[in-house]
C-alpha positions as CSV (number, residue, x, y, z in Angstrom):
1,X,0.0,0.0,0.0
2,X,1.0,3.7,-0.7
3,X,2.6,5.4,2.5
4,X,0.0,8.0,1.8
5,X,-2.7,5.6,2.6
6,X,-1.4,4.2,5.0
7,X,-0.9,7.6,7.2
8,X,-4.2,9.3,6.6
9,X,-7.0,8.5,9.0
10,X,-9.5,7.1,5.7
11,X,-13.4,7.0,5.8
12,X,-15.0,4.4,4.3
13,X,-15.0,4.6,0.6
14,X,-17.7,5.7,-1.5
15,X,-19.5,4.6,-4.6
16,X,-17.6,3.5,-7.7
17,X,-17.4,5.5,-10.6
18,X,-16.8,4.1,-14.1
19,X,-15.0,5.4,-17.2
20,X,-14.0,4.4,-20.4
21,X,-10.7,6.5,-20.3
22,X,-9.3,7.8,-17.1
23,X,-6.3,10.7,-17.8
24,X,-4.0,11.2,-13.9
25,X,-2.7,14.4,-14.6
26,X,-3.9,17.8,-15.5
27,X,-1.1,19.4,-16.8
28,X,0.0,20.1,-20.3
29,X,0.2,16.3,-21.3
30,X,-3.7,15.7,-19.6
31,X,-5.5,18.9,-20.9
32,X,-3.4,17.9,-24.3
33,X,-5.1,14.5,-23.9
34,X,-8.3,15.1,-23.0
35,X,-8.7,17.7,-26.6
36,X,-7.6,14.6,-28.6
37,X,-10.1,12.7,-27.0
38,X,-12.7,15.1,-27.1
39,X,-11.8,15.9,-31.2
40,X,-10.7,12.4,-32.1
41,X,-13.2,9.8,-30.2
42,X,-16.1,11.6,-29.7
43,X,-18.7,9.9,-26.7
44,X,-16.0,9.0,-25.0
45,X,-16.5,8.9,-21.5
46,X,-13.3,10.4,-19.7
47,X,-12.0,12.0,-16.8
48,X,-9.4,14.1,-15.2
49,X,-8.2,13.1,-11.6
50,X,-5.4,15.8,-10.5
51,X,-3.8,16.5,-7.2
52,X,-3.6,19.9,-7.0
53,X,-6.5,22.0,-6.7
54,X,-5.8,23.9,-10.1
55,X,-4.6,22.6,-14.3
56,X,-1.5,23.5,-15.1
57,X,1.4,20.8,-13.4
58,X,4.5,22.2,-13.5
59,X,3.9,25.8,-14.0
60,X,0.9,25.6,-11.2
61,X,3.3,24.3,-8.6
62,X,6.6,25.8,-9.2
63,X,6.0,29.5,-7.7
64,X,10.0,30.7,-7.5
65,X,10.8,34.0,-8.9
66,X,11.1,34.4,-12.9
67,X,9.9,30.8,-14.0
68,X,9.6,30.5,-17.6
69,X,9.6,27.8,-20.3
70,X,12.9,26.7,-21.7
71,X,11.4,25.6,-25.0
72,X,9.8,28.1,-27.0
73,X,6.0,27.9,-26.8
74,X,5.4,27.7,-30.6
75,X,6.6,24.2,-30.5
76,X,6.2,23.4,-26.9
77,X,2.5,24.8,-27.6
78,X,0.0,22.3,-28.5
79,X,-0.1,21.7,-32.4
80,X,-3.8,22.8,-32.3
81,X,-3.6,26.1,-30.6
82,X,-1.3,28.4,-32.3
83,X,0.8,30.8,-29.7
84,X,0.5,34.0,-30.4
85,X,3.4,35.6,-28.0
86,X,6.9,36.0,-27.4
87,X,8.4,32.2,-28.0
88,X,9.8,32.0,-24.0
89,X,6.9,32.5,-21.9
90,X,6.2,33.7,-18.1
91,X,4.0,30.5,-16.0
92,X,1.3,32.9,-16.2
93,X,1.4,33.4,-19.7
94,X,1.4,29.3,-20.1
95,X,-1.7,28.9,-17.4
96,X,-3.5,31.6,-19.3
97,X,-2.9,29.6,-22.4
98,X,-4.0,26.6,-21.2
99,X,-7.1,27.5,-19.4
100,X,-8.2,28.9,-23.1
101,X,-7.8,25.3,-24.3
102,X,-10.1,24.0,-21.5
103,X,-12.7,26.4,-21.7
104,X,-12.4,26.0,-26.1
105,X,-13.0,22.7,-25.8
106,X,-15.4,22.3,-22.5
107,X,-12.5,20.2,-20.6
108,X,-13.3,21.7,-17.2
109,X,-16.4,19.3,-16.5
110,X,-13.8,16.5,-16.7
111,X,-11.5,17.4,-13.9
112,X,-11.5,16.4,-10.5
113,X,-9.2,18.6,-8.4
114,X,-7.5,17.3,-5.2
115,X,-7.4,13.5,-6.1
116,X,-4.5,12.0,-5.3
117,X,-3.9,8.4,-7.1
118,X,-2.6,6.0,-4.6
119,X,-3.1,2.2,-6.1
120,X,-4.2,1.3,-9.4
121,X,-5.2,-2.3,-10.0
122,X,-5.8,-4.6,-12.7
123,X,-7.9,-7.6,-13.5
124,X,-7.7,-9.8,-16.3
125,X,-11.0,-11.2,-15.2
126,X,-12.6,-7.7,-15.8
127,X,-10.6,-6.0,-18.3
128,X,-10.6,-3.1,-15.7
129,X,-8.1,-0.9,-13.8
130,X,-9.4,0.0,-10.7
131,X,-8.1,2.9,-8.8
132,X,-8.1,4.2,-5.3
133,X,-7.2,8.3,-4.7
134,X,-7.7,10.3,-1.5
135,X,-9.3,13.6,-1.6
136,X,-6.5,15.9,-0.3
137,X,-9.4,18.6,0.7
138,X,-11.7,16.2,2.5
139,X,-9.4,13.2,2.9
140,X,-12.1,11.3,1.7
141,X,-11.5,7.8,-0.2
142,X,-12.7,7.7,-3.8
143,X,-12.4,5.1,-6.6
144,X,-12.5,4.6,-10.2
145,X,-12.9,1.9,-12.9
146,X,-11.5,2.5,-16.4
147,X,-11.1,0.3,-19.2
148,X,-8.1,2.2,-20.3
149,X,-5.5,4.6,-18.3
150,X,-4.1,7.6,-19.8
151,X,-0.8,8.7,-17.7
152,X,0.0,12.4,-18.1
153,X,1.5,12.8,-14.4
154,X,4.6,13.9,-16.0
155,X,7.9,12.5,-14.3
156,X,8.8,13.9,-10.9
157,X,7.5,14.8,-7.7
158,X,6.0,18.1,-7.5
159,X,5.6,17.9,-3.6
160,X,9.7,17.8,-3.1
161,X,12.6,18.4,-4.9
162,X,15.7,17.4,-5.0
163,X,18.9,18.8,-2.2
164,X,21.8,17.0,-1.5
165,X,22.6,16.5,1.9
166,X,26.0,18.6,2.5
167,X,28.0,18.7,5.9
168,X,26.7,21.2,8.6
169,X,23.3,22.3,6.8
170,X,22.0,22.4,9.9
171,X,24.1,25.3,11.2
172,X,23.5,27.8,8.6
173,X,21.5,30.6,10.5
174,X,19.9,31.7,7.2
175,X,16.8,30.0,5.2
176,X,17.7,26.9,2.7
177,X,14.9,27.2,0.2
178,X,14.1,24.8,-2.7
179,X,12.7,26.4,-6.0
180,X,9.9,24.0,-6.0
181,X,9.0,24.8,-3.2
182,X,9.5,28.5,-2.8
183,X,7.3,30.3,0.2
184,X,5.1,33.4,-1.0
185,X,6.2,35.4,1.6
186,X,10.4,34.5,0.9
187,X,11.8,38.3,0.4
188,X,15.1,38.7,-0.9
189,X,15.5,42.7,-0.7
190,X,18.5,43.6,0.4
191,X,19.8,39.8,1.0
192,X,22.7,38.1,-0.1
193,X,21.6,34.9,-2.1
194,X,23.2,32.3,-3.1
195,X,21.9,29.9,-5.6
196,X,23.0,26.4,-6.1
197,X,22.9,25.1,-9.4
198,X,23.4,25.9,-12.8
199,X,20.3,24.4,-14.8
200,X,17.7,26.0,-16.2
201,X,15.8,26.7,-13.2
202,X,19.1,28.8,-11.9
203,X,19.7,30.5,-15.0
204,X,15.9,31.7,-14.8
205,X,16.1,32.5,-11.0
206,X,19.2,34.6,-10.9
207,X,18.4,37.2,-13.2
208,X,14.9,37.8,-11.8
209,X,16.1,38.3,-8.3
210,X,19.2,40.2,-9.4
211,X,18.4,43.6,-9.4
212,X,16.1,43.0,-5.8
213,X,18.8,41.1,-3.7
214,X,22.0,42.7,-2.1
215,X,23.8,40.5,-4.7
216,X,23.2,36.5,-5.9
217,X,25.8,34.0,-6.4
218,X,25.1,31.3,-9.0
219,X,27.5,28.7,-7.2
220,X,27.9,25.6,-9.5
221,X,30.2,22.3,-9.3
222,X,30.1,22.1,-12.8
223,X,29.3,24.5,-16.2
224,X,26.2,24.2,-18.2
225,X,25.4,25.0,-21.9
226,X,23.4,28.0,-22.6
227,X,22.3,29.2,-25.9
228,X,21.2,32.8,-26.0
229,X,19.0,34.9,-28.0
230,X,15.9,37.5,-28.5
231,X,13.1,36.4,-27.3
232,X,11.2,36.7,-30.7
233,X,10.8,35.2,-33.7
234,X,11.5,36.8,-36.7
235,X,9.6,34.8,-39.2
236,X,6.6,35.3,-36.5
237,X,6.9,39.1,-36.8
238,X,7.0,39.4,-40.4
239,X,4.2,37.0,-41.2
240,X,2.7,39.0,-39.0
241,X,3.1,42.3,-40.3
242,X,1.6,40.6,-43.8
243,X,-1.5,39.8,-41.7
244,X,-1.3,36.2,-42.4
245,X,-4.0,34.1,-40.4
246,X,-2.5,33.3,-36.8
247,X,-2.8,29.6,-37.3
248,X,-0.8,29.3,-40.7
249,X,1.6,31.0,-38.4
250,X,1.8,29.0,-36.4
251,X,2.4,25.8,-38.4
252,X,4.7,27.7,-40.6
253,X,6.9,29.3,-37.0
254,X,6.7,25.5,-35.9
255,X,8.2,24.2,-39.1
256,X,10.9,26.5,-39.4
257,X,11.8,25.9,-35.3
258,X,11.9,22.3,-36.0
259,X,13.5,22.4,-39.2
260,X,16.2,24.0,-37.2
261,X,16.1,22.1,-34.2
262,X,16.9,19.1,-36.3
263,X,19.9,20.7,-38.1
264,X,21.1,21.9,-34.8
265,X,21.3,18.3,-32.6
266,X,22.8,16.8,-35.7
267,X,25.3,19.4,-35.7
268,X,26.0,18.4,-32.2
269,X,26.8,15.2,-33.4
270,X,28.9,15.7,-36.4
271,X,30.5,18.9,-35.6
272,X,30.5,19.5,-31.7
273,X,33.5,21.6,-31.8
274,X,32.0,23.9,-34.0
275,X,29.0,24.3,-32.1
276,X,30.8,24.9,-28.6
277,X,33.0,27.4,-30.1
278,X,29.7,29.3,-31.9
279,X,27.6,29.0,-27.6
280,X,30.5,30.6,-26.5
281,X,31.1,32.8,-28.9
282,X,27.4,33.9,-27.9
283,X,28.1,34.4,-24.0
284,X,32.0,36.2,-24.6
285,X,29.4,38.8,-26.5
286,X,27.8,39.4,-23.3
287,X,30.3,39.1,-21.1
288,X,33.7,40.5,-23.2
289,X,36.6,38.6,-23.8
290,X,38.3,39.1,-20.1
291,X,35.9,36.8,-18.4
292,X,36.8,33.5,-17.7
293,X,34.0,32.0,-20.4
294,X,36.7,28.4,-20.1
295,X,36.3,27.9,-16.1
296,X,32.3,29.3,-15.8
297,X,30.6,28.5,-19.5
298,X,32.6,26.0,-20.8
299,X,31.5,22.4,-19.9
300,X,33.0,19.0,-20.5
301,X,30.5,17.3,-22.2
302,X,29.2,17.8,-26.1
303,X,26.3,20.3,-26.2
304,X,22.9,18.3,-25.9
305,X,24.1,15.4,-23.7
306,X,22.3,17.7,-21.4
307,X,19.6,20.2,-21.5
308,X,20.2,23.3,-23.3
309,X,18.4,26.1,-21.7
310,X,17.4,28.9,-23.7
311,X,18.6,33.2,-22.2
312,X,16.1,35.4,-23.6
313,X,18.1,38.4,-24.3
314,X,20.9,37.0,-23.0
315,X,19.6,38.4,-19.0
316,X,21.5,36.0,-17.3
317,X,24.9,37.1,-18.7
318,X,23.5,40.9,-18.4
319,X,23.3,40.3,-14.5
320,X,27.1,39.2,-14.3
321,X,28.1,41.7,-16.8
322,X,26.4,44.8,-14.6
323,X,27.9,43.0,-11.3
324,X,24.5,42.7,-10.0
325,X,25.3,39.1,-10.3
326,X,28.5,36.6,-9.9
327,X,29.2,32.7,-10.6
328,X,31.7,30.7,-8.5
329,X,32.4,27.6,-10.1
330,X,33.7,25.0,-7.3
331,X,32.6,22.3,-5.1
332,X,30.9,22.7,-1.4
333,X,32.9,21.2,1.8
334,X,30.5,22.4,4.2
335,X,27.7,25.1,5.7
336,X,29.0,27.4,8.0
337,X,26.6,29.6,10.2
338,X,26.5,33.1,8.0
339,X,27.4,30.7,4.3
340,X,28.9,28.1,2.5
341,X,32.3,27.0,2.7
342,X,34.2,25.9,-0.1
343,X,36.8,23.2,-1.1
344,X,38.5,26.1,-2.7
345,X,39.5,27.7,0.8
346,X,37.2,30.6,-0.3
347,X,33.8,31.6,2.1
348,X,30.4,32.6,0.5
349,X,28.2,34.6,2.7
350,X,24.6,34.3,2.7
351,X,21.5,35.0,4.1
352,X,19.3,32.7,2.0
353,X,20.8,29.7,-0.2
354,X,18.6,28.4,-2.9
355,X,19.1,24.6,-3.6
356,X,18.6,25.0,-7.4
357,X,19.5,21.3,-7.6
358,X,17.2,19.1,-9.5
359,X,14.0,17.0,-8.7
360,X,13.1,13.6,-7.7
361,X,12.1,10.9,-10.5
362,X,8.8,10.0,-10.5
363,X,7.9,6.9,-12.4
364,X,3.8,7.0,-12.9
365,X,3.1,9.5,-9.8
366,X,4.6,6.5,-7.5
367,X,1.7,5.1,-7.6
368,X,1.3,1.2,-6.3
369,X,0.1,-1.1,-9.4
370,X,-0.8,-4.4,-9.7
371,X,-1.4,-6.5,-12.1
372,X,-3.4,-9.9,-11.6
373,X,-2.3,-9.1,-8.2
374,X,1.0,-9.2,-8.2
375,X,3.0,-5.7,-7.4
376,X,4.3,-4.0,-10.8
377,X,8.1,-3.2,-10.8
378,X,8.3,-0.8,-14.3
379,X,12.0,-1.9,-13.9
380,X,10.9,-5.5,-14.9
381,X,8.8,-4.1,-17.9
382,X,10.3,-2.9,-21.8
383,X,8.8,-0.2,-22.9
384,X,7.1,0.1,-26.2
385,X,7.9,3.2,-28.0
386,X,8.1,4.9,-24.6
387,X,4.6,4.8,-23.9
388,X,3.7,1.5,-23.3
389,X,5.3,-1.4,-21.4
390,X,5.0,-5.6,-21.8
391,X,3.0,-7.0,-19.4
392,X,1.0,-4.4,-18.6
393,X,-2.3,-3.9,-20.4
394,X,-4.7,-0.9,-21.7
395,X,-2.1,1.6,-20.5
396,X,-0.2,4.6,-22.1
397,X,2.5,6.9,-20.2
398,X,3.2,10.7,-21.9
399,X,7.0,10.9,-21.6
400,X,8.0,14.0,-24.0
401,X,11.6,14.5,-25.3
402,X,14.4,16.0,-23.7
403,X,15.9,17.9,-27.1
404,X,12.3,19.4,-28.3
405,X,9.6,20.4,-26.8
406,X,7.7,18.2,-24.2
407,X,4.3,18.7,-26.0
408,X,5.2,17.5,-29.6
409,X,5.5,14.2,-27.9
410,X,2.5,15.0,-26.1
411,X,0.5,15.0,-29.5
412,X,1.9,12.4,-31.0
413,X,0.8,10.1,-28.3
414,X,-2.5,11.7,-28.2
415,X,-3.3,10.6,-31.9
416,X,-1.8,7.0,-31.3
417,X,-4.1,6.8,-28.5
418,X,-7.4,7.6,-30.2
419,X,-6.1,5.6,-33.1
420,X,-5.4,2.7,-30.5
421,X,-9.2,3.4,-28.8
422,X,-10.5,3.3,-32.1
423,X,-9.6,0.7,-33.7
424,X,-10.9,-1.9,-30.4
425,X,-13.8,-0.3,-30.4
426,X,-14.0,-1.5,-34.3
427,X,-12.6,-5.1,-33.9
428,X,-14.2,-5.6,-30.2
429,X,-11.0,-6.2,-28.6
430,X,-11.3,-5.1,-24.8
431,X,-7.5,-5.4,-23.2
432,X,-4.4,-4.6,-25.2
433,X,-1.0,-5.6,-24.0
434,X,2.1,-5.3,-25.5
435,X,4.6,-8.1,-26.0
436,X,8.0,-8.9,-27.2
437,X,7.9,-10.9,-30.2
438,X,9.3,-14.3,-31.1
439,X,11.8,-12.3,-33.4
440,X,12.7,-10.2,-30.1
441,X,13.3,-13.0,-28.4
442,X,17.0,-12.8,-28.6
443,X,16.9,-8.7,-28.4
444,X,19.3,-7.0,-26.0
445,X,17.9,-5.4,-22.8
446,X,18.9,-2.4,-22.1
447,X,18.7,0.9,-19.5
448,X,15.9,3.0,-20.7
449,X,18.5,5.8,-22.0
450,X,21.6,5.1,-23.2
451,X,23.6,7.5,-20.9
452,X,26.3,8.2,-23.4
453,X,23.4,9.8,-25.4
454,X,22.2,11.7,-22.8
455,X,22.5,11.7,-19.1
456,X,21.1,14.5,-16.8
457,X,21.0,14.4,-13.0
458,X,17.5,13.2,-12.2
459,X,17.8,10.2,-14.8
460,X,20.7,8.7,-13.5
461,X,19.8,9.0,-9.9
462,X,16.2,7.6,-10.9
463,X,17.4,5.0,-14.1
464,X,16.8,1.8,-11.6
465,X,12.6,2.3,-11.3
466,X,12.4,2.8,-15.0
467,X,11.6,0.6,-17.6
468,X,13.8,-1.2,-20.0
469,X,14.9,-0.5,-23.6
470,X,15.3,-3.4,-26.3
471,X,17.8,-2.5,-29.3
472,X,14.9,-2.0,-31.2
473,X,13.5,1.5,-32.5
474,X,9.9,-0.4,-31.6
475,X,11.1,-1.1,-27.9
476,X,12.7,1.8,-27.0
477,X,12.2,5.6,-26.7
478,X,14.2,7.0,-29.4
479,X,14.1,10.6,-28.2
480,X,13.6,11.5,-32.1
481,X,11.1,13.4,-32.9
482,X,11.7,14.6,-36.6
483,X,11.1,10.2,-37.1
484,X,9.2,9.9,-34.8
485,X,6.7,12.2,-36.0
486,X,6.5,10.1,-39.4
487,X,6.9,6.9,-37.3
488,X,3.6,7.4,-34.8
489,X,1.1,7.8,-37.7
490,X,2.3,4.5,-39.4
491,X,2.2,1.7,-36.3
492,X,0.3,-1.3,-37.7
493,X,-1.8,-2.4,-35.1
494,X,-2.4,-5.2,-35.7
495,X,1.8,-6.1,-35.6
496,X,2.2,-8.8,-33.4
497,X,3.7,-6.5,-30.9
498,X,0.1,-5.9,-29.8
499,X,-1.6,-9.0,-28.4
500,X,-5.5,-8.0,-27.9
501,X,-8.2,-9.8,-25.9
């Protein structure tokens, strides 16, 4: 059982309620699903069960100071609903978005705020998932059958990031404050931050607290790649002034974006050297030729084996350059009562430290599953495509890409779901469940990334829970969008990868 469950005081539970699709998760991968539904298999029944008491995910929960996409929103936008803005958007600006798409589209009925999934079960005997939630405003138990179960939870826990435990934390007299958890009422005027980290979530804190703190200190063990630029889109603006209709626009911005997208990660491929010198080339603009670009901005690794996050306008570097701003790039020995000692010899003094640092994997919310009554380890599971997993029936997980935008993923899936819906509502078929095939038999089994390929933080701490890869492009998640995108529209299903019943 869930530790949730097993702390709160629970009521008896109440009626059953039935669904032909259930969606965990209202965020941009569940409001995303629920339009496909709505547009693709009309009289569906469906709901929403999200634990928060507002849509949104990510940019509903993470309050800290300056949060913003790191894709632009012409791409990480739904395909559907052209954005009509400046590409890197405020969380606002992405809520507002969103909520348009719900109220376009009448999605609001189908939510259910404060339920929090604790144990979804299976039955072969049924051809139903069954699911238990607590209401997190009444603390009442609630449950749920589905035929089929739509996972857009997204991949880590929103209730708690991740901080390292370094020596003496406990005797720093100031406040240690996790982005994802910021407090409302946190006031930096006049203070002396120091920010730990050097992702994307740092790059977009420091330069909105910069000009209101007594000075901020990006503090990082390690550089990370930055690419820079205005926060516009050319093409966008001209199109624009031709008065061309907002959603050709749109497709035509989203092209060009991709088209470019593509030419850039296979540039980081066969010509990293180039590409390092032209991202640094960017930041010496901002920050002049003196600056030690090698030790702060230059990292170790080829540009996309992480993350690239995108500086609009370059603010970031326009912090450091006007001194409201400073990066130390070493490693932490210990707290100290007014800071942070370093392995350097050198002291930072502080009055709040921001643990900038990451977030806890989350493989399907952590929820407890069973199948046939026996407890679901994803680890024991290859994935299909990277949405659906042997063994486990009448189930699909949104996991986006890490080198374009989350949603285009997001859509992808969407279709193959309907398609999937579809066509067993045509041929009668009430379980799906995927399954290596007798040519797989001899497949390698592999990690679900190859970490050579890419190999941020969260997945190597988390790359234990999650499913398995084969050296298949069928059992794997090729991160690949530009085939993918031709790929998803062509699955046969009726391949024997699919076994119906």
């Amino acid at each position: 059982m869930n530790d949730v469950a097993t702390i709160l005081e629970r009521p008896a539970t109440s009626s059953v309620e039935h669904f032909d699709v259930l969606i965990v998760g209202a965020g941009i991968s569940g409001i995303g699903g629920a339009y496909h539904l709505t547009t693709q298999c009309p009289g569906t029944q469906y709901v929403i069960l999200e634990s928060q008491d507002s849509f949104g995910g990510t940019w509903w929960t993470h309050r800290y100071p300056g949060i913003r996409s790191d894709s632009d929103l012409h791409t990480f936008g739904y395909r559907f609903k052209p954005w009509t803005s400046a590409p890197i958007a405020t969380a606002e600006e992405i809520l507002s978005y969103m909520g348009d798409v719900i109220k376009e589209n009448d999605i609001a009925r189908h939510i259910r705020y404060h339920h929090k999934v604790l144990t979804a079960e299976w039955s072969s005997t049924d051809n139903l998932w069954t699911l238990e939630a607590i209401r997190t405003d009444t603390n009442q138990t609630v449950r749920f059958t589905t035929n089929f179960l739509y996972m857009c939870q997204g991949y880590y826990r929103h209730d708690q990031g991740y901080t390292p435990e370094w020596p003496d934390m406990d005797k720093f007299k100031g406040q240690i404050v996790h982005p994802q958890t910021w407090p409302e009422d946190l006031d930096v005027t006049g203070k002396r931050v120091v920010v730990i980290g050097s992702g994307a979530t740092a790059a977009t804190l420091v330069p909105a607290i910069a000009g209101k703190c007594a000075h901020v200190t990006m503090l990082q063990r390690s550089p990370t790649w930055f690419n820079t630029g205005r926060n516009a889109i050319e093409l966008a603006e001209e199109l624009r002034k031709l008065q061309i209709d907002e959603i050709w626009i749109h497709e035509i911005v989203r092209r060009k974006i991709l088209h470019d997208q593509a030419a850039f990660v296979k540039r980081t491929f066969e010509e990293p050297d180039s590409v390092k010198q032209d991202l640094l080339k960017a930041v010496r603009a901002y920050l002049g030729e003196d600056y030690d670009v090698d030790t702060h901005f230059t990292p170790s690794y080829r540009p996309w084996r992480q993350r690239i996050a995108f500086i609009p306008n370059g603010d970031l570097f326009q912090g450091i350059r006007d001194g409201k701003a400073s990066v130390v790039t070493d490693q932490i020995e210990r707290f100290t009562e007014t800071g942070i000692q370093l392995r350097s010899g050198d002291h930072l003094d502080a009055d709040i430290i921001v643990t900038a640092t990451g977030f806890h994997l989350s493989v399907m919310g952590d929820i407890a599953f069973t199948v046939d009554g026996k407890a679901l380890a994803w680890s024991d599971t290859v994935t299909y495509r990277g949405m659906m997993f042997t063994g486990v029936p009448n189930l699909v997980w949104v996991f986006g890409y890490f080198r374009a935008s989350w949603t285009l993923r997001a859509d992808l899936v969407g279709d193959f779901v309907c398609r999937l819906l579809n066509h067993m509502k045509q041929t009668g078929a009430r379980r799906v469940v995927p399954t290596l095939r007798p040519e797989d038999k001899d497949m390698a089994i592999l990690s679900w990334i190859d970490t050579e390929n890419f190999n941020p933080g969260y997945v190597m701490r988390g790359l234990h829970l999650l499913p398995k890869r084969g050296d298949k492009r069928e059992w794997q998640h090729t991160q690949d969008y530009w085939a993918e995108k031709d790929e998803f529209p062509k699955i046969d299903l009726s391949d024997a990868a699919f076994q119906y019943g």
